[in-house]
C-alpha positions as CSV (number, residue, x, y, z in Angstrom):
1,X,-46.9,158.0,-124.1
2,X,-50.7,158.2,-124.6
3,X,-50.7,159.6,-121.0
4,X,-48.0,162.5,-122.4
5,X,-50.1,163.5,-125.1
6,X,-53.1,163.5,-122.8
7,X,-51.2,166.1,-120.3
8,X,-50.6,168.6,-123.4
9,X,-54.5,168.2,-123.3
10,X,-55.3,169.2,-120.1
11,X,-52.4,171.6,-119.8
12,X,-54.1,173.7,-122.8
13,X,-50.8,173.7,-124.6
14,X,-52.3,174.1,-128.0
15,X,-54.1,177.2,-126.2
16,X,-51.0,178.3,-124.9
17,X,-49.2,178.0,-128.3
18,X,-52.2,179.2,-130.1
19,X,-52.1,182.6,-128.2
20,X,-48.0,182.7,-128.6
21,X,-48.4,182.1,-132.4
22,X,-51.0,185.0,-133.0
23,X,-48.7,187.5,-130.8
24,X,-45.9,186.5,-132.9
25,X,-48.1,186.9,-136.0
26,X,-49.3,190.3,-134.8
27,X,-45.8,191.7,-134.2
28,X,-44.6,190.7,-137.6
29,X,-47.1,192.0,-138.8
30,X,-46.9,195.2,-137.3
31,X,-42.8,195.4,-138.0
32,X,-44.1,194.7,-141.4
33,X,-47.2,197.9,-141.9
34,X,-44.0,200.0,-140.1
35,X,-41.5,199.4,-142.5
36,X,-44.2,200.1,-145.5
37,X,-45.7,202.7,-144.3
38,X,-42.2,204.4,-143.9
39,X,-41.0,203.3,-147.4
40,X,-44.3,204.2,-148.9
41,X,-45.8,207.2,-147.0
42,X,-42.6,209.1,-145.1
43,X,-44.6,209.3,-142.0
44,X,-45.7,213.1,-143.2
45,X,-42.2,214.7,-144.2
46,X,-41.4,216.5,-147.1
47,X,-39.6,215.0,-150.2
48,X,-36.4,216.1,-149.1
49,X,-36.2,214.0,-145.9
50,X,-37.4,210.7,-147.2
51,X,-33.9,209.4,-148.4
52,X,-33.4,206.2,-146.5
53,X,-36.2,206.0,-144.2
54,X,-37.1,202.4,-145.1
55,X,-33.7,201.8,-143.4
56,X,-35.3,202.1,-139.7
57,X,-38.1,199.7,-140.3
58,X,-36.1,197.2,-142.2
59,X,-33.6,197.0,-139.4
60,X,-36.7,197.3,-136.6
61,X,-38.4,194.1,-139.0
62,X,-35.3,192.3,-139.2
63,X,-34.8,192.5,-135.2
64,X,-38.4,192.1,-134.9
65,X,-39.5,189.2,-137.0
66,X,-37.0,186.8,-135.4
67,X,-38.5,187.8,-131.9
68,X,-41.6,186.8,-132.9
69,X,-41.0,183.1,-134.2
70,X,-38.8,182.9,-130.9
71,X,-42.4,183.6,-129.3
72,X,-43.8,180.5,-131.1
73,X,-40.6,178.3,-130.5
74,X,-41.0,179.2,-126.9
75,X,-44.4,178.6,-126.8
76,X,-44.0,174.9,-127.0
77,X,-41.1,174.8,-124.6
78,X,-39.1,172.6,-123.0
79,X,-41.2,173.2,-119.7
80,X,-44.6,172.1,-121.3
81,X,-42.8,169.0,-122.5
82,X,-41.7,168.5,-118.5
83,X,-45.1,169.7,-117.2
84,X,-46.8,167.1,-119.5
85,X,-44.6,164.4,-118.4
86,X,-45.8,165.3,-114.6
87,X,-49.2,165.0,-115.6
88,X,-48.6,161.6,-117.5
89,X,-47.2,160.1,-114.5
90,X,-49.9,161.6,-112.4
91,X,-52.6,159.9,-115.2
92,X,-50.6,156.6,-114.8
93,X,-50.0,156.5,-111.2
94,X,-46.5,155.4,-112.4
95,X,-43.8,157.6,-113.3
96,X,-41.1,155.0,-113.9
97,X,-43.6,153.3,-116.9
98,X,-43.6,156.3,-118.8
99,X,-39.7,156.6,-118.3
100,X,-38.9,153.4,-120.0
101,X,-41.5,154.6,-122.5
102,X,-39.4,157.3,-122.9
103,X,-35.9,155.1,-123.0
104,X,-37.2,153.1,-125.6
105,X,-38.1,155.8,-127.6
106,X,-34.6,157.2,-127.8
107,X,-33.0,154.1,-128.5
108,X,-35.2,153.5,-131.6
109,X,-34.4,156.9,-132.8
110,X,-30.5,156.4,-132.1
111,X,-30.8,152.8,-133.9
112,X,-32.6,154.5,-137.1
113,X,-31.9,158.4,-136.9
114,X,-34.1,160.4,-139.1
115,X,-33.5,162.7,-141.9
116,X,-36.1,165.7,-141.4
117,X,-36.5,169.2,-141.8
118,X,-35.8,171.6,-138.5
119,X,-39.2,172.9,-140.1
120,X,-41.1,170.1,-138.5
121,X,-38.7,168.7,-135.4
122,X,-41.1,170.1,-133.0
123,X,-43.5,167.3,-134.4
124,X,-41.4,164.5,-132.8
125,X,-41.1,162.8,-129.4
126,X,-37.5,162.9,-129.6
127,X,-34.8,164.5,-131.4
128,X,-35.0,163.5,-135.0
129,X,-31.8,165.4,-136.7
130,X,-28.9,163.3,-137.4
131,X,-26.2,163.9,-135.7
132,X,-23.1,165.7,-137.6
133,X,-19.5,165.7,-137.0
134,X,-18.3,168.5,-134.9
135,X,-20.5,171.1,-132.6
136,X,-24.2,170.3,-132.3
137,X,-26.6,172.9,-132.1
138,X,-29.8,171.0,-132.7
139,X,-30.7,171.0,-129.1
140,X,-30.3,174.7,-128.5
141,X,-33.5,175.7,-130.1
142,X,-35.0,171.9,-129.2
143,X,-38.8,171.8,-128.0
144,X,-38.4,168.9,-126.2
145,X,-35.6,168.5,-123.2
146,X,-33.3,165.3,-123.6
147,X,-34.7,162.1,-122.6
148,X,-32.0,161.4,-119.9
149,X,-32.9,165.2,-118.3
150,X,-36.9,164.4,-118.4
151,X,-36.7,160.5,-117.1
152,X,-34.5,162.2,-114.1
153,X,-36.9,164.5,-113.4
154,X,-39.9,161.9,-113.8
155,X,-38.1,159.8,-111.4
156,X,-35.5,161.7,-109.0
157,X,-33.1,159.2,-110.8
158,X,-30.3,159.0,-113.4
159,X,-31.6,157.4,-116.6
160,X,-29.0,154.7,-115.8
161,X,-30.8,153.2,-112.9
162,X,-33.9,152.4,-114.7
């Protein structure tokens, strides 16, 4: 797992989601100076056509802001998590350790599930949100790809067969 980590490092994912987190920051900021500076200032006309002006803006920041933390969510997406898998196994010289690695790790987590905030899931190896009855959309907005789908990609093998 050490040898994961290592290929965020030399992948320059925090540079990646550095640069992602400061466009998303800049566009909500921007949605943000739009929508005051049309509730505040008008934009130059006259008194009688500033009734509901804000409107624009607060619909253009409400489209807007969720765009932008999308940016950062994507930014640490499921394709660096597979790309620093690659260069773990490259590290290593052997896919198959880090794929038990990775086996283990989602059986501990299934054993003791975690109660956490969705605020800081991206933090964790593997999917920390309990499970609840019914439909499951944890893993739609998930940083990291299932285990089974990354050990089958580390090895060209179900996660059965290892």
């Amino acid at each position: 797992m050490i040898a994961h980590e290592l290929g965020h490092v030399r992948n320059r994912d925090i540079l990646i989601s550095s640069i992602a987190a400061t466009l998303a920051a800049a566009i909500t900021f921007l949605a943000r100076m739009a929508y005051y500076a049309e509730l505040f200032g008008g934009g130059g006309r006259d008194e009688r056509d500033r009734g509901g002006g804000g409107m624009v803006s607060a619909l253009a920041m409400m489209i807007l802001a969720p765009m932008a933390a999308m940016l950062i969510q994507l930014a640490v997406s499921r394709s660096r998590e597979y790309e620093a898998d690659a260069t773990g196994a490259h590290f290593t010289g052997n896919p198959f350790a880090l794929a038990r690695a990775l086996k283990k790790l989602e059986a501990s987590s299934q054993r003791t599930p975690m109660a956490v905030s969705p605020s800081t899931a991206h933090l964790f190896i593997v999917q920390p949100f309990l499970r609840m009855s019914g439909i499951d959309f944890s893993g739609l907005f998930s940083t990291h790809p299932p285990i089974a789908r990354r050990i089958e990609r580390l090895t060209g093998r179900p996660e059965e067969f290892i």
